[in-house]
Every structure is written in structure tokens, then in C-alpha cells.
C-alpha positions as CSV (number, residue, x, y, z in Angstrom):
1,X,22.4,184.6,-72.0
2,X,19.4,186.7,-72.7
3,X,17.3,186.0,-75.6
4,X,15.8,189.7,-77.2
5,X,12.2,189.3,-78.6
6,X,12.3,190.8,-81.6
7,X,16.3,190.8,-83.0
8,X,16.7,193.7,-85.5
9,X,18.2,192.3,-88.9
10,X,19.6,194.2,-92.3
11,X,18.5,193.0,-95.7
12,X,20.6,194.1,-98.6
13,X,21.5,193.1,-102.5
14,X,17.8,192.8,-103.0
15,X,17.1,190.1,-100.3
16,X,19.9,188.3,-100.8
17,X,22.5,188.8,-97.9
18,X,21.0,189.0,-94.1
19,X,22.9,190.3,-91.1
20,X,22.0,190.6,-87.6
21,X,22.4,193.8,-85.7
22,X,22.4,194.7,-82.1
23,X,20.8,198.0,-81.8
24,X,18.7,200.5,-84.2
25,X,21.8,203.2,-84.4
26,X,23.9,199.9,-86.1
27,X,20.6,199.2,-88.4
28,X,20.7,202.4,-89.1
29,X,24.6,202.5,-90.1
30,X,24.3,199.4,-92.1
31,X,21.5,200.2,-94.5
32,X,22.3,203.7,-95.0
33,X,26.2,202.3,-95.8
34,X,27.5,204.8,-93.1
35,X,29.1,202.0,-91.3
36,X,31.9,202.4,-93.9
37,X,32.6,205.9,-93.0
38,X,33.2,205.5,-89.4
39,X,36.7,204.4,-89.8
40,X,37.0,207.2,-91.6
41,X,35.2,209.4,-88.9
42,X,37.2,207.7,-86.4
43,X,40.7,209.1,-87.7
44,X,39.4,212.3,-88.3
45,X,38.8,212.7,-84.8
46,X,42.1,210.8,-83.9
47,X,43.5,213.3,-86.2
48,X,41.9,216.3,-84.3
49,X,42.4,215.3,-80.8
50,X,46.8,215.0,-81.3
51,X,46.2,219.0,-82.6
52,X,45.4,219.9,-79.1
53,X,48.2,221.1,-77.1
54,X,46.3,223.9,-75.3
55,X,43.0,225.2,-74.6
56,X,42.0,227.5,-76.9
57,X,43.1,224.9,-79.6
58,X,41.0,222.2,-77.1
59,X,37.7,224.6,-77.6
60,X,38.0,225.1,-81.2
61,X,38.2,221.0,-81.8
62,X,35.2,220.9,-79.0
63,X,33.0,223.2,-81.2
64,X,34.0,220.9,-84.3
65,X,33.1,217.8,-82.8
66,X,29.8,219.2,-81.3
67,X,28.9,220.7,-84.3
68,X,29.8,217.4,-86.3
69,X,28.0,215.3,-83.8
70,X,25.1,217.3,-83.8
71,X,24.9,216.8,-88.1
72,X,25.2,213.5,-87.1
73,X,22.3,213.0,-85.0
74,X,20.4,214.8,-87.2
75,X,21.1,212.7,-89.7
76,X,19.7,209.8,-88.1
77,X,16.7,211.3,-87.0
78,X,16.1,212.1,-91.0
79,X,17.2,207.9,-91.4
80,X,15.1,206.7,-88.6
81,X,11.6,208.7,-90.0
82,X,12.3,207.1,-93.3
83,X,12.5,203.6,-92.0
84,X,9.5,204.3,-90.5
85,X,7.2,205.5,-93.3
86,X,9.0,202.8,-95.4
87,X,7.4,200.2,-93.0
């Protein structure tokens, strides 16, 4: 079992509830609250993926997906600066 040096933790409710989290993109989810939307995301894309029965259809959910996963990233860029300045 490996031991990290410095384990990542999310403090919410004013201080009052502490988890543990295993990588900066989940400490990210957690205290922005996006972790409850990727249920959500998750059958969106489910939902997406049965519509393809062809390729054209197959490029048009490709160029959804990029262009959501790129507002995405983005997003946590934006999250990830303001952690920083707010440490």
C-alpha cells in the first residue's frame, strides 16, 4: 500500500464535514458541487451514444462531445486558478 505525502482533502459546511479525495480533478468536482452533475453528464452521453446508427450521425455526436469536453476543461482551468489565488 503506498502512502501519498500530502493527501488532498475537501472542507465544506463551514469546516464542519471533511472528505478525502484522490486526485485534484475530484477536489475540484467536490467543492465546486459538479460531482452532482456527472450522473447527469453521464446519461447525457449514454443518451447520445444509442442515437448513433451511422456515421454522419456518429460525427455530429463526436463534435458535441468535443465541444462539451472542451467547456469542460475549460472550466476547470477557471476552478483550478481560483483555488490557487484562494490559497
Amino acid at each position: 500500500m503506498v502512502k501519498t505525502k500530502n493527501p488532498l482533502y475537501v472542507v465544506t459546511n463551514n469546516g464542519e464535514d471533511v472528505e478525502k479525495v484522490d486526485s485534484i480533478l475530484e477536489l475540484l468536482l467536490k467543492k465546486s458541487g459538479l460531482d452532482k452533475l456527472m450522473p447527469i453528464i453521464e446519461a447525457v452521453l449514454k443518451m447520445l451514444l444509442l442515437q448513433v446508427e451511422s456515421y454522419p450521425v456518429f460525427i455530429e455526436v463526436k463534435k458535441m462531445f468535443d465541444k462539451l469536453f472542451e467547456k469542460i476543461i475549460v472550466l476547470l482551468f477557471e476552478l483550478q486558478n481560483l483555488a490557487l489565488k484562494k490559497s
